[in-house]
C-alpha positions in Angstrom: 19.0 -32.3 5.3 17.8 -28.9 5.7 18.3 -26.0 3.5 20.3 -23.3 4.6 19.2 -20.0 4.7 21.6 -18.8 1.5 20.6 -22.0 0.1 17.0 -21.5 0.7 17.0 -17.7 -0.5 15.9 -17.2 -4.1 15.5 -21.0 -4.7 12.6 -20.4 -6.8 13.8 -17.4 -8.8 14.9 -17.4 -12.1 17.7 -15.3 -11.2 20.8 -13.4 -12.3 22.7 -16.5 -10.9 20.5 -18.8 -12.8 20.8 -17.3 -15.9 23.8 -16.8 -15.9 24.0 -21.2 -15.6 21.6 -22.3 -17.8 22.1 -19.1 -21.1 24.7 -19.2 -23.7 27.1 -16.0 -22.9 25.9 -14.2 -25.7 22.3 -14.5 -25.0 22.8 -13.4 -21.0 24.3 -10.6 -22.2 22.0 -9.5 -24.5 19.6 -10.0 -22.1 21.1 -8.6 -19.4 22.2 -5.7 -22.0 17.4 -5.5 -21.8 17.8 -5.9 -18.6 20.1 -2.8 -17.7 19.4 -0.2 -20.4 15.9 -0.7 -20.8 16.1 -1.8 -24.7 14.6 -3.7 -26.9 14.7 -8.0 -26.4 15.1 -9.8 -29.5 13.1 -12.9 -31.0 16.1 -15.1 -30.9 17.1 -14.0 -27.0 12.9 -14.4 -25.7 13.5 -18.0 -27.9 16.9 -18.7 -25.7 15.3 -17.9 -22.4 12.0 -19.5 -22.8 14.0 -23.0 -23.5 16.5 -22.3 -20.2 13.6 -20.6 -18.1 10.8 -24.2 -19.6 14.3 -26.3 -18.5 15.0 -24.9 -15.3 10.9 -24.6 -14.4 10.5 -28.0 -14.9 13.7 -29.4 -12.7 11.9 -27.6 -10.3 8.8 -28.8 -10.4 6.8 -26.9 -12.0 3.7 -28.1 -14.8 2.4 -25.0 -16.0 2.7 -21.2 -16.8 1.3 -17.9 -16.1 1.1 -14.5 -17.0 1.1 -13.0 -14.0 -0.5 -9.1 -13.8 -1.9 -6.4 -11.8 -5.1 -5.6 -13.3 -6.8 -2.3 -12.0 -8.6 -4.1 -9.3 -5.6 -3.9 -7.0 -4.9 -7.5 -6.4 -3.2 -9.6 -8.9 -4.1 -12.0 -12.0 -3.3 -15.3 -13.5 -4.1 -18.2 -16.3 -2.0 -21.3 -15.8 -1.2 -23.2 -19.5 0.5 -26.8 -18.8 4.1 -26.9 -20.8 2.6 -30.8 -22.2 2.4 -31.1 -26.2 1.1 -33.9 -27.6 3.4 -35.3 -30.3 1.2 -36.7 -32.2 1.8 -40.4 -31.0 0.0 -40.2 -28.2 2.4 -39.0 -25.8 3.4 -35.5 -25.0 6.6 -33.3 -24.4 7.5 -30.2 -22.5 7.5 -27.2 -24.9 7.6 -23.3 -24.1 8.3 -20.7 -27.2 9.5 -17.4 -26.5 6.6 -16.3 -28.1 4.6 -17.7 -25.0 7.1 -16.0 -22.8 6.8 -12.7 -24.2 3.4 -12.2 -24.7 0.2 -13.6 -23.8 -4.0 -13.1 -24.4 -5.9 -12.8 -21.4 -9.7 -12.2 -22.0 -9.4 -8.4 -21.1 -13.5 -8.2 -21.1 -14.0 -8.9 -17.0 -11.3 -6.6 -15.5 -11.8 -3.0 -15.1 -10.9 -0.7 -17.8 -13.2 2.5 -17.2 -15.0 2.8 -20.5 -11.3 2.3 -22.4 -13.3 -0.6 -24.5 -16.1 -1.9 -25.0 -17.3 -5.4 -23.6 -17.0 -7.0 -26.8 -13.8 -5.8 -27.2 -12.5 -8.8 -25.2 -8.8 -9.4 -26.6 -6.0 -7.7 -23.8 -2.5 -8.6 -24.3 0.5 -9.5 -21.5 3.9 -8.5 -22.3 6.9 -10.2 -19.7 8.8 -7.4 -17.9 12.2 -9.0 -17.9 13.4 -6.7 -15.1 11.6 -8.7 -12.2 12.5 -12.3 -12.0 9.9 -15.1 -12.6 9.4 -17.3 -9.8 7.8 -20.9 -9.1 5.1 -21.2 -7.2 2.8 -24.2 -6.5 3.9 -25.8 -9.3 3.5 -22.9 -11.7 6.0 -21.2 -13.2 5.1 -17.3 -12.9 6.4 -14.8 -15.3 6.1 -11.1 -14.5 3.9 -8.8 -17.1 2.3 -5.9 -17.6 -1.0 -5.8 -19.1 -3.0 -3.8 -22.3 -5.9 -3.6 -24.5 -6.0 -4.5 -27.9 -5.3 -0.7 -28.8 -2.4 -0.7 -26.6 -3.5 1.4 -23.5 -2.3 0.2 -19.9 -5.2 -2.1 -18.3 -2.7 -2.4 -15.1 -0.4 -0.9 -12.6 2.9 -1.8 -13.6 2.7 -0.6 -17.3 2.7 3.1 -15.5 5.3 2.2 -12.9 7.6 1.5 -15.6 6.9 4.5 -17.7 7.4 6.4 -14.6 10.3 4.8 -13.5 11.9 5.6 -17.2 10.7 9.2 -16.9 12.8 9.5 -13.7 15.8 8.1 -15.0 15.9 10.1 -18.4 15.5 13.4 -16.0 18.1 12.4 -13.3 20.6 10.8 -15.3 20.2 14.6 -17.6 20.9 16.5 -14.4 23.8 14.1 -13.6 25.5 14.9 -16.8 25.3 18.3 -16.0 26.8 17.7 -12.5 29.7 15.8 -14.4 28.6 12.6 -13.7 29.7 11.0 -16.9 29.8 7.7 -15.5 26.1 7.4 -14.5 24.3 5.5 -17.3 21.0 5.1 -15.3 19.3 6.0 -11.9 16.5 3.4 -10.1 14.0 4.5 -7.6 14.1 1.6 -5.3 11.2 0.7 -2.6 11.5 -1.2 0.4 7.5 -1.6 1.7 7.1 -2.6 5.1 3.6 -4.3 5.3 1.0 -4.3 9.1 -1.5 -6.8 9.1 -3.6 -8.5 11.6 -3.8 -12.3 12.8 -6.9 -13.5 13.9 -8.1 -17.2 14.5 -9.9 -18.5 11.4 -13.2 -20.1 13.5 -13.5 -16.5 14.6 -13.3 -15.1 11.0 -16.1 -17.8 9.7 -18.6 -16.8 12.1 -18.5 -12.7 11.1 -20.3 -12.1 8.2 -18.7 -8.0 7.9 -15.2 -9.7 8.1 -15.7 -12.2 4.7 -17.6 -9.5 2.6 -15.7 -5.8 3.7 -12.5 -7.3 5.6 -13.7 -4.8 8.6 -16.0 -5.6 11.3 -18.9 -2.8 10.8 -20.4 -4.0 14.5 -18.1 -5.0 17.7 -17.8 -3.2 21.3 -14.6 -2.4 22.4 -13.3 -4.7 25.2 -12.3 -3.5 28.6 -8.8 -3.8 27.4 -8.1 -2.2 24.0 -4.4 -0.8 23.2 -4.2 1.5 26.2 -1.6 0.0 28.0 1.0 -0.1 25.1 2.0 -3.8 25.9 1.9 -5.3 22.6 3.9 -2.8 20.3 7.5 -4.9 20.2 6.1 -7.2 22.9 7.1 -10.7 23.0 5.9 -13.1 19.9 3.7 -15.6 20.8 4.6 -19.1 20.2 2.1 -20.2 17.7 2.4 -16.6 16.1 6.4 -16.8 16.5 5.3 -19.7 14.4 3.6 -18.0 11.9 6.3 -15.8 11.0 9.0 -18.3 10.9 7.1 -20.2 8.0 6.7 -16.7 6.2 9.6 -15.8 5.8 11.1 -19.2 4.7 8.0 -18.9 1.7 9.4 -15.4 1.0 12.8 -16.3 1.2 12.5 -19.3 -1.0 10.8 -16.1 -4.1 14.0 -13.9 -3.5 11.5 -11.2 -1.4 14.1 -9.9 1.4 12.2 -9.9 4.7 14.1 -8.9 7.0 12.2 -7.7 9.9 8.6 -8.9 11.8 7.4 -7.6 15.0 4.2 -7.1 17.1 2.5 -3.6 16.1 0.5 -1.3 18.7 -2.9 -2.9 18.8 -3.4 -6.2 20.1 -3.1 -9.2 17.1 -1.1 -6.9 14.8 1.9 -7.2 13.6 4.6 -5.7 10.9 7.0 -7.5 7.8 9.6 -5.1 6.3 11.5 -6.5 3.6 15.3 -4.9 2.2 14.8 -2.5 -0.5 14.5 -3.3 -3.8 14.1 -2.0 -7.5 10.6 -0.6 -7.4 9.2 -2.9 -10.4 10.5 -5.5 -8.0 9.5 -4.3 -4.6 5.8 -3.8 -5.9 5.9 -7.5 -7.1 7.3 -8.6 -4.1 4.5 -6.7 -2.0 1.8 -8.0 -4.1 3.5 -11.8 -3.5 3.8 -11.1 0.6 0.2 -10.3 0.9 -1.0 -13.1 -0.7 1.3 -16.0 1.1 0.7 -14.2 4.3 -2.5 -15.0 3.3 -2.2 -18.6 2.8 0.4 -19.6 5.6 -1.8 -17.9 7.7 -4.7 -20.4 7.2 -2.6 -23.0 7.3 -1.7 -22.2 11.0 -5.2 -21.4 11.6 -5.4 -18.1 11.2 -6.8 -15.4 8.8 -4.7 -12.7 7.9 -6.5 -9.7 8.1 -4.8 -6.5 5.3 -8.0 -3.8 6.1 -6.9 -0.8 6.7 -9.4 -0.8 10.3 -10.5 -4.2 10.8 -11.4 -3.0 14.3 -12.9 0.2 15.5 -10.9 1.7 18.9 -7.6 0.4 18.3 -4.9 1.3 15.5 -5.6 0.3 11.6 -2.8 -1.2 9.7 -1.0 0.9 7.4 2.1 0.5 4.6 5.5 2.4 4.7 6.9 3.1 1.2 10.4 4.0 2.2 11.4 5.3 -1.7 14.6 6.4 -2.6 16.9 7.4 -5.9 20.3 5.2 -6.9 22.8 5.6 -9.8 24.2 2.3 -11.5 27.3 3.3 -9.6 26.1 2.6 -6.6 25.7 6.0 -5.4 22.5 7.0 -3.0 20.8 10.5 -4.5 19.2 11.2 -1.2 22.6 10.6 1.0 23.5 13.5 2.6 26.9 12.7 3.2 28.9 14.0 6.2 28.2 17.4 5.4 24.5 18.0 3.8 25.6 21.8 3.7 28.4 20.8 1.3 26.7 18.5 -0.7 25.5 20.4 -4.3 24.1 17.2 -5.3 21.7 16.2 -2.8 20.7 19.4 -1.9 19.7 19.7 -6.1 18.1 16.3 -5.6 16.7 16.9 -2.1 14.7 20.4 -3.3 13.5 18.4 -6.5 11.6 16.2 -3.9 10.5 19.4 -1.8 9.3 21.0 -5.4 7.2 17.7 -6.7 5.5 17.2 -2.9 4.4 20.5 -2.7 2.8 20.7 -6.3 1.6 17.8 -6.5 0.9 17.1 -3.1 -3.3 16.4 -3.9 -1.8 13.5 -6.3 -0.1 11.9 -3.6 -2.9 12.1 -1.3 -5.0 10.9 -4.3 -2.5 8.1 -5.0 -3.5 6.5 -0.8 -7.0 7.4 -0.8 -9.5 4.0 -0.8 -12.7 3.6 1.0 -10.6 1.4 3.8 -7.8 4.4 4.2 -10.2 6.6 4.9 -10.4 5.7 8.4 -7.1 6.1 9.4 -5.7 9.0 7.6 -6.4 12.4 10.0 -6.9 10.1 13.0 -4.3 9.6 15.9 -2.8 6.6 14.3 -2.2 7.7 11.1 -0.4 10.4 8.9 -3.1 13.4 8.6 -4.4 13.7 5.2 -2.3 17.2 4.3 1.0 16.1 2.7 3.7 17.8 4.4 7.4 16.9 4.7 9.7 16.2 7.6 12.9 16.9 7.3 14.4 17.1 10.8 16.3 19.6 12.8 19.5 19.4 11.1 18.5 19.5 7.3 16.6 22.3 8.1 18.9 24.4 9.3 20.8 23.5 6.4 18.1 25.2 3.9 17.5 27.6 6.0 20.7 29.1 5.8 20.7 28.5 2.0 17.4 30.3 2.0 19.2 33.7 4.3 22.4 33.0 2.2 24.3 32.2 5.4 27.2 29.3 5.3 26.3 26.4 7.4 29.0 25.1 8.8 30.6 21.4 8.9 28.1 19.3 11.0 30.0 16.4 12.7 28.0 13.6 14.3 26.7 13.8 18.2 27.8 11.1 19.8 24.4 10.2 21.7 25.1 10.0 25.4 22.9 7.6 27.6 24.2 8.6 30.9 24.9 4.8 31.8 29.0 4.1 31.5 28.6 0.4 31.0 26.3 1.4 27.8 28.5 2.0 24.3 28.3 5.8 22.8 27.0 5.8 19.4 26.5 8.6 16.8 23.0 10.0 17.0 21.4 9.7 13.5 20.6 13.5 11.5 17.3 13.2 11.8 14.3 11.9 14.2 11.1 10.0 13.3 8.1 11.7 13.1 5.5 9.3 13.3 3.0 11.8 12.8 4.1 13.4 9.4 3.3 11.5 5.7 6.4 12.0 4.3 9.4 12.5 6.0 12.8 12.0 5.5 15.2 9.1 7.4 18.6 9.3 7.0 19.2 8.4 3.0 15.1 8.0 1.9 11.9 9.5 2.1 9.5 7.2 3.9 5.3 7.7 2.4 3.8 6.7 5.3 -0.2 7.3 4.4 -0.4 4.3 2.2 -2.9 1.4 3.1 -2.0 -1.4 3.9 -3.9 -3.9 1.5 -3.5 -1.5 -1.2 -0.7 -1.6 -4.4 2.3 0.2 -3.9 2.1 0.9 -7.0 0.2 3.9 -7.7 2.0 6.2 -4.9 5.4 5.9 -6.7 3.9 6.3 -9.9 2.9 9.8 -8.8 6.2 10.0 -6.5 8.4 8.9 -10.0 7.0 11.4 -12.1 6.6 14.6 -9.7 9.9 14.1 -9.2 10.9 13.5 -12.5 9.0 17.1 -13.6 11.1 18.6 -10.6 14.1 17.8 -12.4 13.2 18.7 -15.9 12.1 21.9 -15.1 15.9 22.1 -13.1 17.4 20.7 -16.3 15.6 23.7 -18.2 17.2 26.2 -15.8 21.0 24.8 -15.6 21.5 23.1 -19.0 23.2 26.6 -20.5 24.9 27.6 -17.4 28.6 27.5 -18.4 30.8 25.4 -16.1 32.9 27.6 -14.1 29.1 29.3 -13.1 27.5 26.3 -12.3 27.8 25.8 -8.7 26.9 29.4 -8.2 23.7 29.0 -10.6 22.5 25.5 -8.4 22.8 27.3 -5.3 20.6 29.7 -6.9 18.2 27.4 -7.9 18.2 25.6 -4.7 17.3 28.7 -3.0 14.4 29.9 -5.0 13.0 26.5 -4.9 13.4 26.4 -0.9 11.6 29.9 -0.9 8.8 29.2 -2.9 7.9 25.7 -1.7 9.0 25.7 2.3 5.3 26.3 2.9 5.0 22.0 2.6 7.7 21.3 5.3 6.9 20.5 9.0 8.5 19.2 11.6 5.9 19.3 14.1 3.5 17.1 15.7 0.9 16.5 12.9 -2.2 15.1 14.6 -3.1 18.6 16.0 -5.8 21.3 15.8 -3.0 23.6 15.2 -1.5 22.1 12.3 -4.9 21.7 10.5 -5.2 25.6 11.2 -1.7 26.2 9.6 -1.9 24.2 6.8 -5.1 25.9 6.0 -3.1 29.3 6.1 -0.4 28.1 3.9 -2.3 27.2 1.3 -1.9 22.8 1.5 -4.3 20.3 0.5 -6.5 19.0 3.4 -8.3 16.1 0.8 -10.3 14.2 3.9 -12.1 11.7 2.2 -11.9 9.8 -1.4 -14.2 11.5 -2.7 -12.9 14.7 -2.2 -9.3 13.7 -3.2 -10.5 11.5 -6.8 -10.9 14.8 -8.9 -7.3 15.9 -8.6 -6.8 13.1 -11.0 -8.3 15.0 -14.0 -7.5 18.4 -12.8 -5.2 20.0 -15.8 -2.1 20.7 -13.9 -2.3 16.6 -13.7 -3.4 16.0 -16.5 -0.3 18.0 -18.2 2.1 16.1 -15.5 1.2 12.3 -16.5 0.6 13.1 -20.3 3.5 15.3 -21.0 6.1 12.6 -19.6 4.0 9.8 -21.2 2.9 7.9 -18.1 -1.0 8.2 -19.0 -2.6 9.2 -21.7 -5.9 11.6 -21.1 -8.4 8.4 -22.1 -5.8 6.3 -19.3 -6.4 9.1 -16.6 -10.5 9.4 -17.0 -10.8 5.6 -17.3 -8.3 5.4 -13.7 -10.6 7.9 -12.5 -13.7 6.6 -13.0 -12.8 3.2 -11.8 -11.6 4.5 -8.8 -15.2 6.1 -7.9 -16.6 2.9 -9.0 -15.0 1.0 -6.6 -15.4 3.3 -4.1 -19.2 3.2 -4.3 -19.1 -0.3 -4.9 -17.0 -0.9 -1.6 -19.7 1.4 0.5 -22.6 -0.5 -0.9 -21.2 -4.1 0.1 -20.5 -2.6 3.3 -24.4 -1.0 4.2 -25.8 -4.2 2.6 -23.6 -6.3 4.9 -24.4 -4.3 8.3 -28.1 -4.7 7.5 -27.4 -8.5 6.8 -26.2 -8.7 10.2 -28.6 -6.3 12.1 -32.2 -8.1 10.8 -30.6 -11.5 10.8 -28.4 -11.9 13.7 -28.3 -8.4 16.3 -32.1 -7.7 16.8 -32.6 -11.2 17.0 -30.1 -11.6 19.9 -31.1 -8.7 21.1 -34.7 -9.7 20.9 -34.0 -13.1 22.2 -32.0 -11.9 25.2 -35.4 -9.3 25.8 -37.8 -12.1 26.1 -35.4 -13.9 28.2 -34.7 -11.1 31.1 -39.3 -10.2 30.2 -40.2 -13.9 31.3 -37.5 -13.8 34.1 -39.4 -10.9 35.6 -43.1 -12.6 34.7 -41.8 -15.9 36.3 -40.6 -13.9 39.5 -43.9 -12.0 39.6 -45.9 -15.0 39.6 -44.6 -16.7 42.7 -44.5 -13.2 44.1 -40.5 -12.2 44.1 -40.1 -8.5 43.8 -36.8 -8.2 44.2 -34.7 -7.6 41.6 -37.8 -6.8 39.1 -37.4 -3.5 39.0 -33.6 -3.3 38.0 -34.8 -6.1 35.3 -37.8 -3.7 34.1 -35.2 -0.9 33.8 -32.4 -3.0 32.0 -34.9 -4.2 29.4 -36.7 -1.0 29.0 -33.0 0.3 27.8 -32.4 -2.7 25.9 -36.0 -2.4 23.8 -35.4 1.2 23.3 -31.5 0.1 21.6 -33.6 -2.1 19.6 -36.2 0.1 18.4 -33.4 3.0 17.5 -30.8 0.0 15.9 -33.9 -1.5 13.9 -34.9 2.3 12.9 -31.6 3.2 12.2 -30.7 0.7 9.8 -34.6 1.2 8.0 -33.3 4.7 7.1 -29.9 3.1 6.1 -31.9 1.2 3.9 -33.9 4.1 2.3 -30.6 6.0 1.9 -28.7 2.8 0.3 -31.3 2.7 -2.4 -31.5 6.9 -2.5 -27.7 6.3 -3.3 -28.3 3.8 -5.8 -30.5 5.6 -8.2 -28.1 8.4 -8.9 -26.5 8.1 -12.0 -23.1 11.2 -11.4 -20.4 8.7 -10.5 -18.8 12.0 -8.2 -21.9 12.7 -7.1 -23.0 8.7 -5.9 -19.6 8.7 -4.1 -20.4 11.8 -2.8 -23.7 10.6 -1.4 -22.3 7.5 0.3 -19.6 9.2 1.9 -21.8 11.7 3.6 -25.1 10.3 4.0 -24.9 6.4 4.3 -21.6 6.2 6.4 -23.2 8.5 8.7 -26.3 6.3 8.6 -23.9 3.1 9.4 -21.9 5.2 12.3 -25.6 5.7 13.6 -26.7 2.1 13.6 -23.2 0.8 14.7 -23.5 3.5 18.0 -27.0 1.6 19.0 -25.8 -1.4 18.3 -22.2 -1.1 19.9 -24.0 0.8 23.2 -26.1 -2.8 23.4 -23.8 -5.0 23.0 -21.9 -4.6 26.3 -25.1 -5.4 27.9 -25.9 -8.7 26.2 -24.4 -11.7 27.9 -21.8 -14.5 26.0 -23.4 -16.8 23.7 -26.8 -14.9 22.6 -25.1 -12.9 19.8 -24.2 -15.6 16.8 -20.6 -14.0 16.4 -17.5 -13.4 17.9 -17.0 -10.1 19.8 -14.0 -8.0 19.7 -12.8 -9.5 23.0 -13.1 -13.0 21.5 -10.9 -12.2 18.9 -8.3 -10.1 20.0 -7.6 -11.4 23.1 -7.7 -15.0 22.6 -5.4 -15.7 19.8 
């Protein structure tokens, strides 16, 4: 008989419920006590868990262990141990210590650490993070971790997610306090990513080479039919990709990841997960955990699932919205306006701290999304521009802008929205619209990041978002903590106001893909960061510097060594990519191209020789054009070549990065524009490769 849905959900979590079955009380509560306070676990609890967690692993399944971690390469990390001892009689029995749950010893020496040791410094240590649940999966039992060196700095994402998300709660909870919020022990920033992605059909996938090496196709014509007509964005599901989804989300369901919603995106083959917000530790596990099995029930309905930010030129490139928001232990929502946003001292506080941390460190955020893959969506009409700017809607900003002219905004009651159709039912229009076109914009109780990409972490934007925020509300702490009670209220709205003065210049409401906006942001003062490149030195720029070290999320050697990886794989992206499209040009497009040449040049020949002139001199002129394609393509990707190696032999990291953005992406647009004006022309089954019409319109 079939699981039920709350049956299925969580089935292979170690969870709360779980815990609670298979622990003595005392040691789920002093667990749980970790859990919720963020304190120190003890020998004999780690001992208590790793026998229920071994027990419970092993009903279930499950032979072996990992450590799993999120090295800096982005994508996550794993060595599987079996639970089998021998006993010394030749037979074996299931052990696990809680030595071996707490910590572990990956060989540090391959993954990316940006100078922060040397290669013979091999030993890196895991460390469980009890906060997000372990999970089993094919047969493994994986437990959550961060990841260091030997000399203890952070080799991963989550080790400065955590820091950041303690940093935020210290700072909140202090302001709290001052608010008379006795009763709030702790404040969570909590996540809820909603993940595009593209489904193509595997046989298609094999035959591109640009596909397996970059995940983007760096050659393709558009089809006759692209996105124009808007029929796909919440279009019917088809059957075998209806499918598809229904398998995904009984895998996700079955690790405790909450998706809740799945629908067909704007360009044809794409589509969209979001999932329930969760604890951000726990939402940037579960993201890491949806792209892979998205992944791998994708294949196993013959498909690849592709996460590249612009797997296809002409139509829209798959993004990720982090919708990120603040909540006490009580329950209580920092960013909920309540009835009357005017009224509400508290989120207004909370709601300028946000204002305050985008706008100062608004080349961090932009920092936090950029990748080689991004880079071709942000600023284009499809995509949040690269400026960081804030929407707030009509309603909230009325609200601070009579704070700002000390005028009293009145009680705001919901509109009821009217659809001018009686048999429809009135409902209450929400306080703000969407604004597709701004990066960060506010929606109802959250902030929704909307410039992230969509096979990239989520963790390193809330790292940034964590600890802005939390700098926001220290310097507010600084500010209010001697105010005396009865002048409190009087000395927030104060502070309120002079933060809504001196950092309005980052909201807009407007529509951000335009000229105009470009033009204003340029007069305001903003960031316009349009490429990696440009954006990677705000990471060691002092004011961010001072921001990550003073609340202990980096440490100066952590930053330079997150730096320089970043241009590293930024080059190192780039150079796969040029190397790739010249794979493809010498080996499999001038061939074709030549192939189909001699073809239409003995055509004519044969038709001259029994004396047919008709029709040879359209021939002559088609494969005059075609020839001269070929020449520029071949020519074009020679210089790509030259430039490649130019790009190769300097030895400034900036600089290299530099060089590829600027000199051999333009050299790929230019052989991908001879290429792409050819391909139209060449008939079905000369090229050795799928075009974009093959794939995106016969899934």
């Amino acid at each position: 008989m079939e699981k039920t849905i709350p049956e299925l959900y969580g089935s292979l979590v170690f969870s709360d419920k779980v815990m609670r079955e298979k622990l003595p009380k005392d040691m789920y509560k002093a667990l749980r006590k970790t859990i919720d306070n963020n304190s120190h676990l003890e020998v004999d609890v780690a001992n208590a868990v790793a026998v229920a967690m071994k027990q419970w692993a092993v009903e279930n399944g499950a032979t072996h262990f990992t450590h799993w971690f999120q090295p800096l390469t982005g994508l996550t990390a794993e060595k599987h141990d079996s639970f089998i001892s021998p006993d010394g009689n030749g037979e074996v029995i299931m052990e696990f210590s809680g030595k071996e749950l707490i910590k572990g010893e990956p060989d540090a020496s391959s993954f990316p650490s940006g100078g922060l040791r040397a290669t013979f410094e091999a030993r890196g240590y895991t460390a469980w993070d009890p906060t997000s649940p372990a999970f089993i999966k094919d047969g493994t039992l994986y437990i959550p971790t961060a990841f260091c060196s030997y000399s203890g700095e952070a080799l991963d994402k989550k080790t400065p997610l955590l820091r950041s998300m303690e940093a935020l709660n210290k700072e909140a909870v202090k302001i709290l306090k001052l608010l008379g919020k006795d009763d709030v022990t702790s404040v969570s920033t909590t996540v809820g990513p909603e993940q595009e992605y593209f489904l193509i059909d595997k046989e298609d996938f094999k035959l591109r080479k640009d596909l397996i090496f970059t995940g983007r196709t760096l050659l393709g014509a558009m089809p006759p039919k692209g996105q124009e007509m808007e029929d796909h964005y919440f279009g019917n599901l088809k059957p075998r990709v209806a499918a598809y989804m229904h398998d995904l989300d009984e895998e996700l369901w079955k690790l405790g990841i909450p998706a809740k919603t799945k629908h067909n995106e704007v360009a044809p083959c794409q589509h969209e997960l979001a999932p329930v917000f969760d604890t951000t530790n726990v939402a940037v596990d579960h993201n890491q955990l949806t792209m892979e099995i998205m992944k791998k029930v994708a294949e196993k309905h013959g498909y690849m699932c592709l996460l590249h930010e612009k797997p296809f030129a002409g139509i829209n490139g798959s993004g990720k919205h982090n919708n990120w928001s603040m909540s006490t232990n009580t329950g209580e929502n920092l960013l909920n306006p309540g009835k009357t946003p005017g009224d509400n001292t508290q989120f207004l506080l909370f709601l300028s701290a946000v204002i305050k941390a985008v706008d100062e460190y608004a080349d961090l955020m932009r920092l936090s999304v950029a990748s080689a893959g991004n880079d071709h969506r942000l600023g284009a009409n499809e995509a949040p521009p690269a400026i960081i700017s804030i929407f707030l809607g009509d309603e909230l900003t009325s609200v601070i802008e009579a704070i700002e002219q000390d005028k009293f905004f009145g009680k705001s009651e919901k509109v009821v929205m009217e659809t001018g159709a009686s048999v429809l039912p009135h409902f209450a229009k929400d306080t703000t619209d969407r604004n597709r076109t701004s990066p960060f914009a506010f929606t109802g109780n959250k902030f929704e990041f909307r410039s992230l990409g969509s096979s990239a972490s989520v963790a390193s934007p809330n790292v940034v978002l964590n600890t802005a925020v939390a700098e926001s509300l220290s310097a507010f702490y600084e500010v209010l903590k001697d105010v005396a009670p009865e002048k409190l209220d009087e000395a927030v709205h104060a502070l309120v106001k002079d933060t809504i003065i001196k950092h309005k210049r980052v909201i807009f409401n407007g529509n951000g893909y335009t000229q105009e906006w470009v033009d204003e942001a340029a007069k305001r003062g903003l960031y316009n960061l349009k490429s990696t490149p440009e954006a990677l030195p705000s990471f060691i720029a002092d004011k961010n510097v001072a921001l990550f070290t003073k609340h202990h999320i980096y440490s100066e050697t952590e930053i330079k060594s997150r730096y320089e990886i970043r241009l590293e794989n930024y080059t190192k992206t780039l150079h796969i990519e040029t190397l790739t499209l010249q794979d493809m040009v010498y080996k499999q497009f001038a061939p074709a191209l030549l192939n189909y040449i001699d073809d239409l040049t003995s055509s004519v020949l044969a038709k001259k020789e029994i004396g047919i002139a008709a029709g040879s001199a359209t021939l002559e002129k088609t494969i005059t054009k075609l020839s001269d394609l070929y020449e520029k393509v071949v020519l074009a990707t020679d210089k790509l070549a030259e430039d490649t190696d130019k790009a190769e032999a300097i030895a400034d990291a900036q600089e290299q990065a530099t060089f590829y953005h600027e000199v051999v992406m333009a050299d790929m647009e230019e052989v991908r524009g001879y290429a792409d004006a050819a391909e139209p022309m060449i008939p079905d089954g000369y090229l050795p490769y799928p075009t974009y019409e093959q794939m995106l319109f016969y899934v």
